[in-house]
C-alpha positions as CSV (number, residue, x, y, z in Angstrom):
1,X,200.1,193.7,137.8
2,X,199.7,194.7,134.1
3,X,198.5,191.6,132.9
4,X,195.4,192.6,134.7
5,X,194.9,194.9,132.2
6,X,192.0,194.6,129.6
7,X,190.2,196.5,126.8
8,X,187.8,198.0,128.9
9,X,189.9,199.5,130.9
10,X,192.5,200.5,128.2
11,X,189.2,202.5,127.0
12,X,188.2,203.8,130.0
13,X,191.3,205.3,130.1
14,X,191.6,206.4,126.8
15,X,188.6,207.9,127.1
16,X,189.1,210.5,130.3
17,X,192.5,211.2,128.6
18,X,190.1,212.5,125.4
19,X,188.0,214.6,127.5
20,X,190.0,215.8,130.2
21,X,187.2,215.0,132.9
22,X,185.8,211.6,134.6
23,X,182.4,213.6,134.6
24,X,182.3,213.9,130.6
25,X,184.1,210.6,130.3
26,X,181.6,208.7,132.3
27,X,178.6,210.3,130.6
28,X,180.6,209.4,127.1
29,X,180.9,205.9,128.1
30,X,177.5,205.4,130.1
31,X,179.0,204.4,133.1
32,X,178.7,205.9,136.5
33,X,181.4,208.2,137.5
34,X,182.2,206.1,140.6
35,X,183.2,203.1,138.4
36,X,185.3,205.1,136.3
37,X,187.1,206.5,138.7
38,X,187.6,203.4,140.5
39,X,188.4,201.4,137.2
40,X,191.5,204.2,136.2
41,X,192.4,204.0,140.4
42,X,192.9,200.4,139.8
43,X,194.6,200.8,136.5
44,X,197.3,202.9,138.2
45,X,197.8,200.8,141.1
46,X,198.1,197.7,138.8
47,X,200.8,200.0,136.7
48,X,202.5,201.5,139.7
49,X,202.5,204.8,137.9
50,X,200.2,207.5,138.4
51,X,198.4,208.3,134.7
52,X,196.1,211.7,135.5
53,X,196.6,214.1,138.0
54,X,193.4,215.6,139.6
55,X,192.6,219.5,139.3
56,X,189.8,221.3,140.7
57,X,188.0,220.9,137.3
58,X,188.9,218.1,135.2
59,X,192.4,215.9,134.8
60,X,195.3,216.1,132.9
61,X,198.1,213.4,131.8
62,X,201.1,213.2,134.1
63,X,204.7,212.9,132.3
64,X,204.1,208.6,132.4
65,X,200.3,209.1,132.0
66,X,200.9,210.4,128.6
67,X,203.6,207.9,127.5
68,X,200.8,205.0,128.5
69,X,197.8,206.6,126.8
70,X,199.9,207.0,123.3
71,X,200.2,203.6,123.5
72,X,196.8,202.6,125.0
73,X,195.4,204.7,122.0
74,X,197.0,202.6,119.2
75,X,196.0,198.8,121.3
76,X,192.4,200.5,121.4
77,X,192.4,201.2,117.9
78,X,193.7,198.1,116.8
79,X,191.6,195.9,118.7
80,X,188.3,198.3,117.8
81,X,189.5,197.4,113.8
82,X,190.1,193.9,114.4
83,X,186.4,193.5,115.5
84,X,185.2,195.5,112.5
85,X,187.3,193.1,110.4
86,X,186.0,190.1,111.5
87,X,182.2,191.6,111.8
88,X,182.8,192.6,108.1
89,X,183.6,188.9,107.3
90,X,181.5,185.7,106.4
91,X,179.9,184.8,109.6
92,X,178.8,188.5,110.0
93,X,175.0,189.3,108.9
94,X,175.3,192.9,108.8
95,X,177.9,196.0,108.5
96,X,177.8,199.1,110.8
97,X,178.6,202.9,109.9
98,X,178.7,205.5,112.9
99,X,178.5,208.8,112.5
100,X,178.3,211.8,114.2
101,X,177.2,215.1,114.4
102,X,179.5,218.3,116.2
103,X,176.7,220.8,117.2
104,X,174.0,218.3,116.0
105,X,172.5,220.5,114.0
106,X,174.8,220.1,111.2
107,X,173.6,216.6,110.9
108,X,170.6,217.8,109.2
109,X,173.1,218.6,106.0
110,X,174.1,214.7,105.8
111,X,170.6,213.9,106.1
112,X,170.0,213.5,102.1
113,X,173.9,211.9,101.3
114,X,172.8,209.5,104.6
115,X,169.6,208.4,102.9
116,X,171.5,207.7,99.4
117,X,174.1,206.1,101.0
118,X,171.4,203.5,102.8
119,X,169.8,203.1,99.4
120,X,173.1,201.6,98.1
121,X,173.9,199.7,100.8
122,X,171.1,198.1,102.1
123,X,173.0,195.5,104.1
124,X,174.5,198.5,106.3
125,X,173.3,199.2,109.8
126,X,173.7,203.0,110.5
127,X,173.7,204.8,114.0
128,X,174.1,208.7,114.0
129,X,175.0,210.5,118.1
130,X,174.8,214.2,118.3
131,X,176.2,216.4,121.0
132,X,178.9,218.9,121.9
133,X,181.7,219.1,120.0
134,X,183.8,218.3,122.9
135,X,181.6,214.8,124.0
136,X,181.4,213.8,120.5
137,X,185.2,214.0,118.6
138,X,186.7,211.8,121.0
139,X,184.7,209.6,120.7
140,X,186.4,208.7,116.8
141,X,189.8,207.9,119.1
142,X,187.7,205.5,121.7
143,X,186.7,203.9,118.4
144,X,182.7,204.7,119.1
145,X,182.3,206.3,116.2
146,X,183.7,206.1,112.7
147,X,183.2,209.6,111.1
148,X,182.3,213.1,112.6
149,X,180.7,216.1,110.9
150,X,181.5,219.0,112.0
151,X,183.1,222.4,111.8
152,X,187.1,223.5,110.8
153,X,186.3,225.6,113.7
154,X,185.9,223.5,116.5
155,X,188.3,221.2,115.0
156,X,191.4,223.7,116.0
157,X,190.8,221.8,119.1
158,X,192.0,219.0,117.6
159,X,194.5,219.6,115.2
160,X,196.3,216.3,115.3
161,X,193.0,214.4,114.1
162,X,192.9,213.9,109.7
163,X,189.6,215.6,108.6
164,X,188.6,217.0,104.8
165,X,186.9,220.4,104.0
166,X,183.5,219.9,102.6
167,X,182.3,223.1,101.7
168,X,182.4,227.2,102.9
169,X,179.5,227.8,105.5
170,X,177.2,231.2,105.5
171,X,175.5,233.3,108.6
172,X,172.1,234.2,108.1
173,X,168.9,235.3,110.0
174,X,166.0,233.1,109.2
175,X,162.9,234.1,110.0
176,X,158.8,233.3,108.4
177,X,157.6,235.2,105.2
178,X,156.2,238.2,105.5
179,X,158.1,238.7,109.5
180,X,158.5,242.8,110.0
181,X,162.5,242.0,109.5
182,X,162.3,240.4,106.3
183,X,163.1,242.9,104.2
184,X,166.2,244.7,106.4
185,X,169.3,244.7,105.2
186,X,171.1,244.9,108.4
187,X,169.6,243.9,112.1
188,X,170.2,246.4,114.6
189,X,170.0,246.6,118.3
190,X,166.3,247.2,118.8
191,X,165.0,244.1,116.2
192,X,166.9,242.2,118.5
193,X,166.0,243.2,121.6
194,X,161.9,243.2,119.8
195,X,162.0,239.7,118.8
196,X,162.3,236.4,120.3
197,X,165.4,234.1,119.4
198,X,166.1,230.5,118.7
199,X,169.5,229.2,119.4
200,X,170.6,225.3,119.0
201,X,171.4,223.7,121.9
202,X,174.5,222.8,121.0
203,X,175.8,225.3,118.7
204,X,178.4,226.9,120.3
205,X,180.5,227.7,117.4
206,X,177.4,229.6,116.2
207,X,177.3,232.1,119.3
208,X,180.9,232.5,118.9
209,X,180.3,233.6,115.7
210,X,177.6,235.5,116.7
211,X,179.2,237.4,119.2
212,X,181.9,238.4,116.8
213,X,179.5,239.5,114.2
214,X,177.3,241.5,116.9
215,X,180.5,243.6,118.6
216,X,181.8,244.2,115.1
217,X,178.4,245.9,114.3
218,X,177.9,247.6,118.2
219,X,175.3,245.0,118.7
220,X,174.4,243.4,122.0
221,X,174.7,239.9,122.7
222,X,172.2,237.3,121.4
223,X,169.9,236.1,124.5
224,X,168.1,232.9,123.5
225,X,164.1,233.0,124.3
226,X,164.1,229.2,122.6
227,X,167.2,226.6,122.7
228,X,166.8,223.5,121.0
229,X,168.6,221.1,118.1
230,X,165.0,220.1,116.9
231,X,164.6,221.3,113.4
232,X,160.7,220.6,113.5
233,X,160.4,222.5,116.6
234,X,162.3,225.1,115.5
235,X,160.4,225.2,112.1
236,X,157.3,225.5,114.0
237,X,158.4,228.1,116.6
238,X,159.5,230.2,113.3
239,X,156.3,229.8,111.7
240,X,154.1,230.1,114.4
241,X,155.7,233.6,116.4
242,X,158.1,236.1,115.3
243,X,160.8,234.4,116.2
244,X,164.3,234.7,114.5
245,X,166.9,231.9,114.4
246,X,170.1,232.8,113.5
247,X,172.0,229.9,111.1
248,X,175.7,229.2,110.0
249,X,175.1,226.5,107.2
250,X,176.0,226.1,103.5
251,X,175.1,227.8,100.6
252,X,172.5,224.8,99.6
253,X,171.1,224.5,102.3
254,X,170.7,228.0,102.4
255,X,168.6,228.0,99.0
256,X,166.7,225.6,100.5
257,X,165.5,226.8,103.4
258,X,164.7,230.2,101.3
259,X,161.8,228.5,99.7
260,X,159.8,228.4,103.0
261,X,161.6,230.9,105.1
262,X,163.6,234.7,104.4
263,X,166.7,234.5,105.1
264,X,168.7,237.7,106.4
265,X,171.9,237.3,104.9
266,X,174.9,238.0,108.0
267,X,177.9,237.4,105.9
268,X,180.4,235.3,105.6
269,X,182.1,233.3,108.6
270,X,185.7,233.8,108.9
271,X,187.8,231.1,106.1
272,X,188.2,229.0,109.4
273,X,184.3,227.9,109.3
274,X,184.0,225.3,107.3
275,X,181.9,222.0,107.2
276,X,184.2,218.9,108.0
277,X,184.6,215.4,108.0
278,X,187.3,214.5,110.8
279,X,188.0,211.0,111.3
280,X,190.7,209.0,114.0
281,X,194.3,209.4,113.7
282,X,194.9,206.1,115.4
283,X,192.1,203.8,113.3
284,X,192.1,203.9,109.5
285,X,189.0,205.2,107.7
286,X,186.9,202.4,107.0
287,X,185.4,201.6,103.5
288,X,181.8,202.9,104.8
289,X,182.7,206.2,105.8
290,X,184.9,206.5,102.3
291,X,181.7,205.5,100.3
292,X,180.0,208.0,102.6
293,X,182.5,211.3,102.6
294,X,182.4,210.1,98.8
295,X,178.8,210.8,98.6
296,X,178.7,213.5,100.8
297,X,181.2,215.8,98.7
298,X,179.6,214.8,95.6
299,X,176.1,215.9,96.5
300,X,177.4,219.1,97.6
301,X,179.3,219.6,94.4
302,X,176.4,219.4,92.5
């Protein structure tokens, strides 16, 4: 019967529809994939409908399965901001801002507005989650999270959620002073096939970019000798062998880094690269992450 329906499993459900796969969806909601597929088998017994159909890799939405999630999506989103509402309120002690990061290296470029948002709001509890692009955005419409940063890029994969352009992003080489490439103007086949590289584990939009930039220029493909999202690591690996790590960040950042590393310049990305604040369509954008976007594009600006 529907009235065994609850927000867990409305969640659960909202969730797989997200992601397109139990496997991701259970990861995304820490729960094994056994429960979850027996929570959304007993969700479409109790509805008499049947809500995903099963391919060899992943689900999709049937006809009905779509016509229940729309609606799912809005009772999870309402319910997520009625909890907010009432946490934000008298009896609560503290607030809570989530954010997230889509690859997780671009979290690194909120880190300063992050730290002057805390020092202005002092009574805020903040939680950051970095991963895929594809494991982290839906997790803004299962209400886990109330801001993303990320890329215009890997937002084309979802078009329908609101998002604001922060700033253009850059391609460079960075490598440790006085490295045999840093004086080249252009990298050519044998650098790269000379000297180790450093990717981020989860920068695909990077290696896309990459890839473009390298056939472009008759250059093979990158192979990774490091992978990691660990800026210390990868500051050490950089200072400590000939590595190269190739970056897409902005122009800041860029200067930045300079100070302590060359930087090869690779261009500019394509106009559809740009750093990105997306946000639900189905929740409103809480006061945090205004205050925070706020800051963010402000520091940037200057």
């Amino acid at each position: 019967m529907a009235d065994r329906l609850d927000f867990r499993k409305l969640r659960y459900v909202v969730a797989v529809a997200q992601v397109h796969s139990l496997t991701a969806a259970a990861r995304l909601l820490s729960i094994t994939q056994p429960a979850l597929t027996r929570c959304i088998s007993e969700v479409e017994e109790d509805l008499g409908i049947q809500i995903f159909m099963r391919l060899p890799r992943g689900v999709e939405l049937t006809e009905e399965g779509e016509k229940f999630v729309n609606r799912a999506r809005v009772l999870v989103a309402d319910l997520e901001a009625l909890g907010q509402d009432f946490h934000s309120g008298k009896g609560a002690s503290r607030q809570r801002l989530r954010i997230g990061g889509a690859p997780g290296t671009y979290l690194t470029l909120a880190a300063p507005s992050l730290a002057k948002f805390a020092q202005g709001n002092p009574d805020v509890d903040i939680s950051t989650s970095t991963g895929l692009p594809r494991e982290i955005i839906p997790r803004l419409e299962t209400g886990e999270l109330d801001v993303v940063l990320t890329t215009t890029y890997h937002m084309e994969h979802w078009p329908d959620l609101p998002m604001e352009n922060l700033a253009p992003l850059q391609m460079a080489f960075m490598v440790k002073k006085g490295h045999p490439l840093e004086n080249r103007k252009q990298i050519n086949r044998e650098d790269l096939q000379e000297f180790p590289a450093i990717l981020g584990a989860t920068s695909d939009a990077l290696q896309v970019n990459m890839a473009e930039v390298f056939g472009k220029q008759g250059l093979p493909p990158l192979n990774a000798t490091y992978v990691t999202d660990d800026f210390t690591l990868i500051f050490s690996l950089l200072n400590q062998t000939n590595a190269y790590f190739p970056i897409i960040s902005i122009s800041t950042s860029m200067q930045e880094l300079s100070q302590q590393f060359s930087m090869i310049s690779m261009g500019t990305p394509s106009k559809k690269h740009q750093l990105c604040l997306a946000y639900s369509k189905t929740r409103s954008v809480s006061p945090l992450a205004k205050t925070f976007a706020a800051i963010m594009k402000e520091m940037l600006d200057t």
